[in-house]
C-alpha positions as CSV (number, residue, x, y, z in Angstrom):
1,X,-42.3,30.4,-31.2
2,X,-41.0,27.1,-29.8
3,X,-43.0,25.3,-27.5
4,X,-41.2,23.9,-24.3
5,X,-40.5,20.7,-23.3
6,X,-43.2,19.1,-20.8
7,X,-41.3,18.9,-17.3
8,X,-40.3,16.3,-15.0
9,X,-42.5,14.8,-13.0
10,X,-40.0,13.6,-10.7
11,X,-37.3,14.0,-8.8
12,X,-33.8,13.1,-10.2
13,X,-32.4,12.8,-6.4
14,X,-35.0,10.4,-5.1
15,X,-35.2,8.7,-8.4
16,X,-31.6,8.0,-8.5
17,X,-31.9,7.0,-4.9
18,X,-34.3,4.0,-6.0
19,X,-32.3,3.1,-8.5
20,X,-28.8,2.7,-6.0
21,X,-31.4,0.7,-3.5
22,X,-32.2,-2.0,-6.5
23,X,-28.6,-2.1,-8.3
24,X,-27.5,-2.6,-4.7
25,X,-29.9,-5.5,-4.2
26,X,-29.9,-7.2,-7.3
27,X,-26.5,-6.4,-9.0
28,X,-25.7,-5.0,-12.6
29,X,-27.2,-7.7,-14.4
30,X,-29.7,-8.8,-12.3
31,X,-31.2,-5.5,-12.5
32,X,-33.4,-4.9,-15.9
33,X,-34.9,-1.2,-17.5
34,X,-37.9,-2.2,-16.9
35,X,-37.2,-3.3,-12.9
36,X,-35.5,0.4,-12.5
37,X,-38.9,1.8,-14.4
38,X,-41.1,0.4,-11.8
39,X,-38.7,1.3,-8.9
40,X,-37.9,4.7,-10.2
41,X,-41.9,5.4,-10.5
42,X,-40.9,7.0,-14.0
43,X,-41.3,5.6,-17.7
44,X,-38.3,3.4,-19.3
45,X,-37.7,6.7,-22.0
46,X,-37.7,9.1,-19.0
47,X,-35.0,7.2,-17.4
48,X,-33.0,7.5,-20.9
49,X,-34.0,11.0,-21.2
50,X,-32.6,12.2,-17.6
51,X,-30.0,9.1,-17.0
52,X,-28.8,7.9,-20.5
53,X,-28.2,4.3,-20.8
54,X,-28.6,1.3,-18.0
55,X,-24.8,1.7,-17.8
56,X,-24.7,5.5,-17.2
57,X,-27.5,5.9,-14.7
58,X,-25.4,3.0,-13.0
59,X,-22.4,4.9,-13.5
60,X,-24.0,7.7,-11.8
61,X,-25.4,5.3,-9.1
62,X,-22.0,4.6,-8.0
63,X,-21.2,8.1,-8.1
64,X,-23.6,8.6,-5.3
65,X,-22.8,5.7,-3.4
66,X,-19.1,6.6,-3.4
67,X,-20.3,10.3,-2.0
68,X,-22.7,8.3,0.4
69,X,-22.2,4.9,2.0
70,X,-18.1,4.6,0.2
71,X,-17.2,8.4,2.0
72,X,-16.5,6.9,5.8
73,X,-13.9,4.6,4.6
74,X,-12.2,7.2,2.5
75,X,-12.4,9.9,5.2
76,X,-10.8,7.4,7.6
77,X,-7.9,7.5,5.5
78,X,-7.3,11.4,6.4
79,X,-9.0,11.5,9.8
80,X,-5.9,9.5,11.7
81,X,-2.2,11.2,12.8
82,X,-0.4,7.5,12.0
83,X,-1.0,5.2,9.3
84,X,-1.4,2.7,11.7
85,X,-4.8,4.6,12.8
86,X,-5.6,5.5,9.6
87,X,-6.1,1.8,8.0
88,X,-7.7,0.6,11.6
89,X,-10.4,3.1,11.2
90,X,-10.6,2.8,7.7
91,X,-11.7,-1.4,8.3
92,X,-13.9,-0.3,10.9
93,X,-15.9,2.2,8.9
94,X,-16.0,-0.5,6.2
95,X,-17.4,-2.7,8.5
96,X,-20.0,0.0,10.2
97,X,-21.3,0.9,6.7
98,X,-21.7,-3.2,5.1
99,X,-23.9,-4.0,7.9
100,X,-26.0,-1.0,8.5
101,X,-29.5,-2.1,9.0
102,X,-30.7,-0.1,6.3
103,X,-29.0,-1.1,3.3
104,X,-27.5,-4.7,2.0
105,X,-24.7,-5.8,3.7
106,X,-22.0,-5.6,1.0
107,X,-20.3,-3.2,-0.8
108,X,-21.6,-2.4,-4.3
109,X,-18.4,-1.5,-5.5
110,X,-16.8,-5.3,-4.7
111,X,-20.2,-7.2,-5.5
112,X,-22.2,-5.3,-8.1
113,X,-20.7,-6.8,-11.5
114,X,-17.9,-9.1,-10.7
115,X,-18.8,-11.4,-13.1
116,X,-21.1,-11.2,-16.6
117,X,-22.2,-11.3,-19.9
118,X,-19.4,-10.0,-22.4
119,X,-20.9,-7.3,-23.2
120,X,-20.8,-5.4,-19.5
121,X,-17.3,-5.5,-19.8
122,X,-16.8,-2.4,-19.7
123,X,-18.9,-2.0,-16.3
124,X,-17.1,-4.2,-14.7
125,X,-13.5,-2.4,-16.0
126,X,-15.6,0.7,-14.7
127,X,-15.8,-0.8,-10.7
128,X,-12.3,-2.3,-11.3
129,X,-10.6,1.3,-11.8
130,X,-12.6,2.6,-8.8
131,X,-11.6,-0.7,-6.5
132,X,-7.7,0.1,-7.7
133,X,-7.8,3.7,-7.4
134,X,-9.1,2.6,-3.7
135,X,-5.7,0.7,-3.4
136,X,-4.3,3.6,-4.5
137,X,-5.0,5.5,-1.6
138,X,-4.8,3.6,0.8
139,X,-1.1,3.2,-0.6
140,X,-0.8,6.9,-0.9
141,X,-1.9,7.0,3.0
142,X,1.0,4.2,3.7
143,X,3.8,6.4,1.8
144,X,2.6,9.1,3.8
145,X,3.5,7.4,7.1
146,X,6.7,6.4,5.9
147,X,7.3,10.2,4.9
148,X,6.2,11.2,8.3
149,X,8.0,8.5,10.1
150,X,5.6,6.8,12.2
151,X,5.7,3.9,9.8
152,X,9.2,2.2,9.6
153,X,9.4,0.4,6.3
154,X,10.7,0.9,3.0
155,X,8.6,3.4,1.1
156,X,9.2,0.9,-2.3
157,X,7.7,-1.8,0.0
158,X,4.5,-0.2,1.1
159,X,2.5,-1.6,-2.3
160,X,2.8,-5.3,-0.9
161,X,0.8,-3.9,2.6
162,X,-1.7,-2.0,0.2
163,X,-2.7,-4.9,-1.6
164,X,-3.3,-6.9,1.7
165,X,-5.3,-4.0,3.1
166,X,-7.3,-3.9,0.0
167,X,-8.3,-7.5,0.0
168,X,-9.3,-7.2,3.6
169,X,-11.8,-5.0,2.7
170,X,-12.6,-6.8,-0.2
171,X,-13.0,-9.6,2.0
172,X,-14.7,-7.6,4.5
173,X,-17.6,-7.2,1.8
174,X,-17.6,-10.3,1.2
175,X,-18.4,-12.0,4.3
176,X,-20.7,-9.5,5.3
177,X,-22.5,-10.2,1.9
178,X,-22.4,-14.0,3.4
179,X,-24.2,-13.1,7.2
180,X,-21.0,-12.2,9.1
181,X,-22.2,-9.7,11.4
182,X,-20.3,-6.5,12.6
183,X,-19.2,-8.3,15.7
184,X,-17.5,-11.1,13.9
185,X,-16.1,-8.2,11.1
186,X,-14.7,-6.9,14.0
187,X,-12.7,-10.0,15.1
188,X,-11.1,-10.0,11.7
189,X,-10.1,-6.9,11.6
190,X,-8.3,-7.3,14.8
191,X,-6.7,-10.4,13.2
192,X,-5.8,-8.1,10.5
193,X,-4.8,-5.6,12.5
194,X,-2.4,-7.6,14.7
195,X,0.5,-8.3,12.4
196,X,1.1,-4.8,12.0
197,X,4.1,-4.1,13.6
198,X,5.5,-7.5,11.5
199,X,4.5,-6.1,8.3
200,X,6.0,-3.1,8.3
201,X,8.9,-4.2,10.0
């Protein structure tokens, strides 16, 4: 008769919890096995046992915070009867969740890798398909409003207004990373906010 496995110890939630909090602090490469393995409270073979590699348990890290602290933005997105609303809440909830007072202010998914050692390439690729696919629906959002007719533009055109509304969040992170606080995020995304009716027209 086999003998079973010895069970965790710990809890795969909490411990994946710690290990957002520190990639979050220190960045993809700034953040070592042995720095999640104290964090974590659980032994470096654990961590390979229940998480895989340094780049899957990230990879599931981002997961989370996509679900978590990245799910106002997206909901914003859906939430709004005009596109107009739509990307106006969207800033704003980008803004509310890069300086809550319980977490770093900037957004994992624009600062975590955006530079590195060759060999993270393929982490870096990893956030790069999650920032585009964020383009993507904010675009998706935009066509929307031309399909409904609240937003007057061409629907070919609406990738050029994506891409700005992208790098405003971007940017957002950014200078929230840099010790903007919400008020002053809020100034720019009324600066942002008040070409609209230019841009789409």
């Amino acid at each position: 008769m086999a003998t079973r496995g010895r069970p965790r110890t710990f809890d795969p939630d909490t411990a994946l919890q710690q290990a957002t909090r520190l990639f979050w602090e220190r960045g993809y490469e700034g953040t070592s096995l042995s720095d999640l393995a104290e964090a974590m409270g659980i032994a470096s073979a654990s961590i390979y046992h229940a998480f895989g590699s340094k780049a899957d348990l990230f990879r599931q890290v981002m997961e989370r915070y996509g679900t978590t602290y990245g799910g106002p933005p997206k909901r914003a997105l859906g939430e709004h009867p005009t596109a107009r609303e739509a990307v106006h809440a969207m800033l704003r909830a980008t803004a509310d969740q890069i300086t809550r007072p319980d977490a770093p202010h900037y957004c994992m998914l624009i600062l975590a890798a955006p530079t590195g050692a060759v060999e993270n390439h393929a982490v870096r690729e990893f956030l790069a398909d999650i920032r585009r696919s964020q383009f993507t629906a904010i675009k998706e959002r935009l066509a929307q409003g031309v399909a409904d007719g609240d937003l007057a533009m061409p629907r070919d055109s609406v990738d050029g207004l994506a891409r700005y509304y992208a790098t405003v969040v971007q940017g957002l992170s950014v200078q929230a990373r840099d010790g903007a606080t919400r008020d002053q995020l809020e100034a720019v995304i009324t600066s942002a906010m008040t070409p609209w009716d230019v841009l789409t027209g």
